[in-house]
N, C-alpha and C positions, 0 to 999 in steps of 0.2 A: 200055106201055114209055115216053110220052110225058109222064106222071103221075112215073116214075119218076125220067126224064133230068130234071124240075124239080124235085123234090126235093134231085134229086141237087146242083142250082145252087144252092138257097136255102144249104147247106151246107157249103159252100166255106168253106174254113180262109184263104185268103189274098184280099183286096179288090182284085179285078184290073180295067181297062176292060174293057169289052166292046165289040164295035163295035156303032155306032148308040146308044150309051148316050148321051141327053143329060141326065144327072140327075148330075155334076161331084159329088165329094164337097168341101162347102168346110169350110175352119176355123173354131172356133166364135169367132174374134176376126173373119174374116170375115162368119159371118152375122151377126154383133153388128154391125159394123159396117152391113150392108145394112140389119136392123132399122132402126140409128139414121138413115139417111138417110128410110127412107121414113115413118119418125113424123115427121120434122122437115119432111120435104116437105107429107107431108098436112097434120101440125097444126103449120103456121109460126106462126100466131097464132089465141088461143084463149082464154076469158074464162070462168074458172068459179068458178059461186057453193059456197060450205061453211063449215063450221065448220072454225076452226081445231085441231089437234092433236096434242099432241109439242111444242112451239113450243121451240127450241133456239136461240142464237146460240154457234157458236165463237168461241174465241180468237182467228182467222182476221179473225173480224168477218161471213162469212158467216153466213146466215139459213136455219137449214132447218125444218121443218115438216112437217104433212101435212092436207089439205082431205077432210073427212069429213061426208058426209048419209048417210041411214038404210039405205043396201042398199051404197055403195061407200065405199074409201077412195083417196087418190090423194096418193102421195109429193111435196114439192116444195122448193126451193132456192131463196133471193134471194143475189143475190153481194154482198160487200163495197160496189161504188158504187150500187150501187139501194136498198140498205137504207137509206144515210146522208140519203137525200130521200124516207123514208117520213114522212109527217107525222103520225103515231101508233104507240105501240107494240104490236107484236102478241102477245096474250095466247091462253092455252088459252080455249076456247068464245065466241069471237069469230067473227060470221060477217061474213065479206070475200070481194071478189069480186077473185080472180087475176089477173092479165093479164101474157101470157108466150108461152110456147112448149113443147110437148111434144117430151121428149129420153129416150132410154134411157140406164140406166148399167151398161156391160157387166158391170162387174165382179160386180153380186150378181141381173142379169137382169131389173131391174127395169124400168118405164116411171115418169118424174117430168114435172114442170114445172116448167121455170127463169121464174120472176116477174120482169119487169122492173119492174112496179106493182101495188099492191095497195091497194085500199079498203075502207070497211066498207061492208057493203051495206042502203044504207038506214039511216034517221034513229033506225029501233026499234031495231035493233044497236047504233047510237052511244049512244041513252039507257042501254039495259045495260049498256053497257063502263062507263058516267059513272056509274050506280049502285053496279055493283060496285067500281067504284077506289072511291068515296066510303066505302062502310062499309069498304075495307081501310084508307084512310089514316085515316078517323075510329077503328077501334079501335086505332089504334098509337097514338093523343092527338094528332094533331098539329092536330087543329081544338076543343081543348079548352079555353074559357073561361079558367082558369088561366092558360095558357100567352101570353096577351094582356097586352099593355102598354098603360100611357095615353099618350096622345100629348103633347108640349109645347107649353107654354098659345103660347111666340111662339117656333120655330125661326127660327134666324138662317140656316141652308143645310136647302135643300129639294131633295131630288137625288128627276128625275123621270126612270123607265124607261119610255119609247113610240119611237113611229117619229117620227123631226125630220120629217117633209115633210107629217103629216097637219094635220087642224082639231085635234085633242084639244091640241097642246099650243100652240096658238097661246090654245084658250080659256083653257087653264091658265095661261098667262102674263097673257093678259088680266086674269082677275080675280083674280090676285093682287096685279098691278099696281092693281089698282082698290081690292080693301079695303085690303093691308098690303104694300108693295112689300119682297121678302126677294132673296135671293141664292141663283137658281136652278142645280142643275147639271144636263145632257140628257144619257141615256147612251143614246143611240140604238140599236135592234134593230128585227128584224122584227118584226109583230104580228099574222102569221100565216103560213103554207104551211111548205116547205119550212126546218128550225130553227131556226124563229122561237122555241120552247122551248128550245133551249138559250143562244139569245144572252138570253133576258131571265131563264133562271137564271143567266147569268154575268156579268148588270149587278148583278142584286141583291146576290151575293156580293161582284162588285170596288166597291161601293160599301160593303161591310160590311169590305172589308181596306183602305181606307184610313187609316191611322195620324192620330189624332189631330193636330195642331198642323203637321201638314204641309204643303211649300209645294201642295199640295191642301186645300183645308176638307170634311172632314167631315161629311156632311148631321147633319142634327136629324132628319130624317122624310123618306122615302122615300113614292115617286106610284107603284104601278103603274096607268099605265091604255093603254086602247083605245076606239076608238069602239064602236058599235052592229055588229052583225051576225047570221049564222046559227051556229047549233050549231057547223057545220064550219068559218067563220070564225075562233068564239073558240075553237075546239080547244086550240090551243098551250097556254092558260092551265088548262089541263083534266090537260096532263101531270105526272107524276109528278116530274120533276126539277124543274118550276116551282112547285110546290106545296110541297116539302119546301124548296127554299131561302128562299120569303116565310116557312113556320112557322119557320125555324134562325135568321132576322135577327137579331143583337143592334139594330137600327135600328127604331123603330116604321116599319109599312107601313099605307099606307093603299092600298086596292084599287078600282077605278074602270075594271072590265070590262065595256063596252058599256052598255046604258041598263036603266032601274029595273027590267025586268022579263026580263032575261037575269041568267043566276047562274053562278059558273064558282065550281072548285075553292076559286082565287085566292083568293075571296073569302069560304070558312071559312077557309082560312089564315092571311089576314091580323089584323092590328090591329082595323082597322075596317073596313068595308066602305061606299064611297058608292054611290050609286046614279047617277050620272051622272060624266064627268071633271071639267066645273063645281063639281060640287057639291063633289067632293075638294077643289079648292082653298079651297071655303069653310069645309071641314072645316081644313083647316089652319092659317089663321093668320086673326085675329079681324080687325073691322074697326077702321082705323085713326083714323078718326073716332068709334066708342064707344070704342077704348081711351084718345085724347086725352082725350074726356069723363069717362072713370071717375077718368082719374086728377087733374083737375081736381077732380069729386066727392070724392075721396079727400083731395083737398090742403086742400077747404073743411073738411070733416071733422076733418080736422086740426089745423086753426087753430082750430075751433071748439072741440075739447075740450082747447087749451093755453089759451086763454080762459078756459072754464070754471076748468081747474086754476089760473090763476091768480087767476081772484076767491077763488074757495075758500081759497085761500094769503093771500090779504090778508086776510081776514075774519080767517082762524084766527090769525094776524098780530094785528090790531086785538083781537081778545077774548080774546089772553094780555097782549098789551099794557098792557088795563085792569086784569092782575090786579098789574103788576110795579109799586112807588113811584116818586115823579120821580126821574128821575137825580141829581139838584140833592140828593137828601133820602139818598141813596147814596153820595157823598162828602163830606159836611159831618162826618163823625164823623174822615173821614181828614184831611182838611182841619186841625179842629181838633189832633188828634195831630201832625201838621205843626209846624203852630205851637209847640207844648208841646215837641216835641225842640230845635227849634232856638232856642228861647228857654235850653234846658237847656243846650247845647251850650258856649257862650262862658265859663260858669260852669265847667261841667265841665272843660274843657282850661289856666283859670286854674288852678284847685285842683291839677292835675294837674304843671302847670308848678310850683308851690311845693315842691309834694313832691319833685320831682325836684330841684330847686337845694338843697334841703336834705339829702339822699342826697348829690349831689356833694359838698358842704362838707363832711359827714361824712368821706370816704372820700378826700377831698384831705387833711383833717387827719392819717389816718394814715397817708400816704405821705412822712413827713420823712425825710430823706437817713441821721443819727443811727442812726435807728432800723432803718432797712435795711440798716446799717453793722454792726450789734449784731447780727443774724439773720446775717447773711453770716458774721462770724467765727464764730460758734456751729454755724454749717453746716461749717466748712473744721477747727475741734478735732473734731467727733465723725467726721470724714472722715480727723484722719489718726490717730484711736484705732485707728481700724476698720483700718486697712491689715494685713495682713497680715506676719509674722517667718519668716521659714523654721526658727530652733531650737523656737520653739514648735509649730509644726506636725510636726515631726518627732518631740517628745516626746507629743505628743498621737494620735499616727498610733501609736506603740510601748506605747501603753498602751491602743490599742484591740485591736492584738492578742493582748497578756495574756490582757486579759478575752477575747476571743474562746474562744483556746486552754481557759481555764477552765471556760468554759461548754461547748466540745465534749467535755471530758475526762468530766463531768457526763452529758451526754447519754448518752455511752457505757455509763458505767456502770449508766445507768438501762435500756437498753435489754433489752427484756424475753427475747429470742432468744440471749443470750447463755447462759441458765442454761439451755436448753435441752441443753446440751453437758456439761452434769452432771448427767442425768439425768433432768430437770424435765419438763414437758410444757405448751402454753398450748393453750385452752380457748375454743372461739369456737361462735357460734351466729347466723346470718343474718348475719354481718360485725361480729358486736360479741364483747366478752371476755365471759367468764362467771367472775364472781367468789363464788357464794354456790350453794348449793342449792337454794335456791328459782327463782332463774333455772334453773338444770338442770333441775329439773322442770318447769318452764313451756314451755321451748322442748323437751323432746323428742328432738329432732333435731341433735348437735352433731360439732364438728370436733376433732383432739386434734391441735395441731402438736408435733413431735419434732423433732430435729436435723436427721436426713434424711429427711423426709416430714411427711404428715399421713394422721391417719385419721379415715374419719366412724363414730359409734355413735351408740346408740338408746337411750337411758333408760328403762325401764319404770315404769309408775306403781305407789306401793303399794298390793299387795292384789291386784293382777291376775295373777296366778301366776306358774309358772315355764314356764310352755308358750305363750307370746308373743310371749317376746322376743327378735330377731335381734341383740344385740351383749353386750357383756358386764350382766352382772346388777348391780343397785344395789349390794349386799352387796360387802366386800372379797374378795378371791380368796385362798384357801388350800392349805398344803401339802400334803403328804402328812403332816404330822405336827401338822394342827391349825390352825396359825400364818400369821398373815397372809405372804401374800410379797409386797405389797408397800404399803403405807400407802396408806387409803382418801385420795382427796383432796377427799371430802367431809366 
C-alpha cells in the first residue's frame, strides 16, 4: 500500500508544496542567475593558457574568441576598452595566456571568460606569430625588391618618426649635425606598449599627405627608428598596420629598429634598412666635408678640360691659319678695282653730262611758240569737223533702218520651217540637216520635222532585207494602183 500511495505522488498532474518540502522550484533566469554569481564568486580571477580559436572582432569593437588545448574548449570575450590596449593582434593559432574572469551567459547556458588582458605565452609563440605574418605579408609583395626606391643623394627635409625624449634622436640630430647639417622634422609617437603601432602608422602616412610647397616642407626621406631592445619591446614595429604603411610610402624610408642584430618587419618594408639609428643618419646624407671636396675636385676638372679645349682650339686655329694667304694679298686685287672705278668715274659722268646738254638743245629747238601755234589750230579744225549735225544723224539713223527691215524681210523668207506648211518636211540627224543620201545612210537614225510635230525613223541599209526594219523602207511608198503616193525625197 505504501509502494503504491508513492507512486501514486511521483504522478501528480498538478506541482503543488508539500509541507516540509525544502527543494523551492526556481526560474530558469533564477538558477542562471545563482550559476552566474557562484562562477564569478569562485573564479574572480583566473589565468589560462591555449590556443587561440574563432578569433572575431564585431562591429561593436568587442573581441570574442575561444581558448582551446587538446581535450577542452573554453568560450571568451574582450570588451571594446581592453581590446584598444592589446599590444598585438590576435590571430587563429596563437597561443596566449588570458587573464580575466569566469562568467556564464544565460541566454545560450554557456560558461565564458571576460579577458581583461591577454598575452602570448612565451617568446616561442611570439616567434611563430612573426614567422607567419612574415610569409603572409611577404607573399602579398609587400617586401619585394621591385617595390624599393633609391634614396636622394642630399635631401633638403629629413622627417624622422621616434619618441622626442629618447637617445635615438638626440644621436640622429647629432650626426647629422656632424656630416651635413639638413632641416629636420620629429613627429613624435610611442615606440612601444600599449599603440605605439598605430601612432607611428599615422606619422608615416601624415607625413606622406603633406602637400608639396606647403607652409609645411615636405621631407625628402623618412627615419623610422627605435633604440635596442627585446622581441616584445620592438613588437609594435612587427604589426601589420606598420608594416603596410612603411611598404605604401610614396617617401623613401629608411628603417633603424634597435641594433644590427634585432630584425623587425619594418625593416623588409622598408627602402633600406640601417642597422643602428646612427648609422641611419649616415645613410642619409653624405658628408659635408667630401661633398665640398668632390666638388672642388670637380671644379679642378673642369677647368682643366676647358684648358685643354682651348689649347686644342688654338692649335687648330694656328694650322688652318697657315693654310689661309696674308690678308694684305686678299685685298690688293680689290684695292686695285678701287682705284680703276674711280679713276673711271669723273670721265664717265663728263661724257654723260654732254649727252644730256645735247638732248636738251635738241628738244629746246623743237619747242618754238610758231610751231605749237600750227599743231594747236590743226587740233581745233579736225575738232570742229568731228562735231556732230543732228540732220545728218537723223538721215543716217533712217537708212540704217531700211537696210535692217531688208535684211529681216530676207531672213524670213529664207527661213526653212516656213515650207514646212506646204507640205515639205526637214530632215535632221544628231542636231544637224541632212541634205543628201549619203548622210542618211551614215546616220541611220533620223528626225522628220513637219508643221505640227516631228518624227524619228530608221533607214535600213541596202541588201539587209525586209524583216529589220522598224520605220518606213528606203523604197518610195505605193498605192494601191502601182504609183508612187508620194515623191521619194531621196
Amino acid at each position: 500500500m505504501n509502494d503504491l500511495s508513492d507512486n501514486e505522488d511521483n504522478a501528480r498532474l498538478l506541482a503543488e508544496a508539500t509541507p516540509g518540502d525544502n527543494a523551492p522550484a526556481l526560474s530558469v533566469s533564477e538558477l542562471s542567475a545563482a550559476l552566474k554569481r557562484s562562477v564569478e564568486d569562485r573564479f574572480g580571477l583566473v589565468r589560462v593558457r591555449g590556443e587561440l580559436s574563432g578569433v572575431k572582432r564585431a562591429a561593436s569593437g568587442h573581441f570574442y574568441f575561444a581558448l582551446k588545448d587538446e581535450n577542452a574548449l573554453l568560450d571568451g570575450v574582450m570588451w571594446k576598452g581592453s581590446v584598444s590596449r592589446l599590444p598585438f593582434r590576435p590571430e587563429d593559432g596563437l597561443e596566449v595566456v588570458a587573464t580575466g574572469k569566469l562568467t556564464t551567459y544565460p541566454g545560450r547556458s554557456k560558461y565564458q571568460i571576460v579577458a581583461d588582458r591577454m598575452e602570448i605565452a612565451g617568446a616561442g609563440a611570439l616567434m611563430a606569430l612573426l614567422e607567419q605574418r612574415k610569409r603572409q605579408l611577404a607573399a602579398e609583395g609587400l617586401f619585394a625588391p621591385e617595390r624599393k626606391v633609391l634614396l636622394p643623394y642630399l635631401p633638403r627635409v629629413i622627417g624622422v618618426v621616434t619618441s622626442p625624449t629618447g637617445a635615438v634622436i638626440r644621436d640622429i640630430l647629432h650626426r647629422l649635425a656632424d656630416r651635413c647639417p639638413t632641416h629636420v622634422i620629429v613627429w613624435p609617437v610611442l615606440v612601444q606598449g600599449e599603440g605605439a603601432a598605430a601612432q607611428v602608422a599615422a606619422a608615416v602616412n601624415g607625413f606622406n599627405q603633406i602637400a608639396p610647397n606647403g607652409p609645411v616642407p615636405r621631407p625628402d626621406l623618412l627615419i623610422v627608428a627605435r633604440g635596442g631592445g627585446s622581441i616584445e619591446d620592438l613588437w609594435a614595429f612587427n604589426e601589420e598596420i606598420v608594416v603596410r604603411a612603411v611598404a605604401g610610402s610614396d617617401i623613401p624610408i629608411i628603417s633603424a629598429v634597435g641594433h644590427e642584430t634585432d630584425t623587425t618587419l619594418c625593416d623588409f618594408a622598408a627602402d633600406v634598412r640601417a642597422p643602428t639609428p646612427t648609422a641611419a643618419a649616415e645613410i642619409a646624407v653624405p658628408v659635408v666635408a667630401e661633398l665640398t671636396a668632390m666638388i672642388r675636385e670637380f671644379g679642378l676638372r673642369a677647368s682643366r678640360a676647358i684648358w685643354r679645349d682651348q689649347e686644342r682650339a688654338r692649335e687648330r686655329l694656328a694650322a688652318l691659319s697657315r693654310l689661309l694667304p696674308p690678308p694684305q694679298r686678299l685685298i690688293e686685287q680689290r684695292q686695285q678695282r678701287l682705284d680703276d672705278l674711280a679713276d673711271r668715274l669723273p670721265r664717265a659722268l663728263a661724257h654723260r653730262n654732254v649727252r644730256a646738254r645735247g638732248e636738251l638743245d635738241r628738244l629746246a629747238g623743237s619747242l618754238r611758240p610758231a610751231l605749237l601755234q600750227a599743231r594747236l589750230d590743226q587740233a581745233r579744225t579736225r575738232l570742229t569737223a568731228a562735231t556732230p549735225r543732228p540732220q545728218i544723224l537723223v538721215q543716217r539713223i533712217d537708212r540704217e533702218h531700211q537696210r535692217l527691215d531688208a535684211l529681216w524681210r530676207l531672213a524670213a523668207s529664207l527661213n526653212p520651217d516656213l515650207v514646212l506648211k506646204r507640205g515639205y518636211a526637214r530632215v535632221e540627224a544628231n542636231g544637224h540637216a541632212i541634205t543628201d543620201t549619203a548622210q542618211a545612210r551614215k546616220a541611220g537614225q533620223m528626225r522628220l520635222h513637219f508643221a505640227d510635230g516631228a518624227v524619228d525613223i530608221r533607214i535600213d541599209q541596202p541588201g539587209a532585207g525586209s524583216g529589220g526594219a522598224s520605220g518606213p523602207k528606203s523604197g518610195p511608198k505605193t498605192g494601191g494602183t502601182g504609183k508612187p503616193a508620194q515623191p521619194s525625197l531621196f
